[in-house]
C-alpha positions, 0 to 999 in steps of 0.5 A: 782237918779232916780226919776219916779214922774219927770219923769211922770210930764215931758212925760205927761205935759197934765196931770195938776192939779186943786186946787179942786183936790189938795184939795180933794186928801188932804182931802182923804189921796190920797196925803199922800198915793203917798207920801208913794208909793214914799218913798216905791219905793225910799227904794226899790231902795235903798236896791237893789242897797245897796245889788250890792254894798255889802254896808251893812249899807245902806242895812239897811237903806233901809229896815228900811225905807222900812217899815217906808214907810210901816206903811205910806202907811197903816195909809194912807190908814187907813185915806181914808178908813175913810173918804169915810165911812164918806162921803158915810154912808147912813142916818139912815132909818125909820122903816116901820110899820107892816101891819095890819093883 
């Protein structure tokens, strides 16, 4: 099967991964997201050759977890929609008091 992340981590063997990376990607939900795209990809390829086949079950298979990858990739990105508004919400500001006219 073919398989992009292997292929990625063996034509650029510079790209390395630090574990404060790996910690923050798991804190934002990036992780998970790539997870999702990985499994949407995966199923799409699934589908496609399912439909050259003419392979009706596995062409179901593959739309089913289409969409679970689907559902994945938008609770994902739920989840780091959440966390940058955690992290990035201002301070409540303190009013300014009127002038005296």
């Amino acid at each position: 099967m073919l398989d992009p992340e292997a292929a990625y981590k063996e034509y650029r063997p510079w790209i390395k991964r630090s574990p404060e990376d790996e910690a923050r990607w798991e804190a934002d939900g990036t992780i998970d997201r790539d997870l999702a795209e990985q499994d949407i990809r995966r199923a799409c390829l699934q589908v496609v050759a399912s439909m050259l086949l003419n392979q009706n079950p596995q062409q179901c298979r593959g739309e089913s977890d289409f969409s679970d990858g689907l559902r994945r990739l938008e609770a994902a990105r739920e989840r780091s929609r959440a966390y940058h508004q955690a992290q990035y919400a201002s301070a409540p500001r303190a009013r300014k008091k009127p002038k005296p006219r």
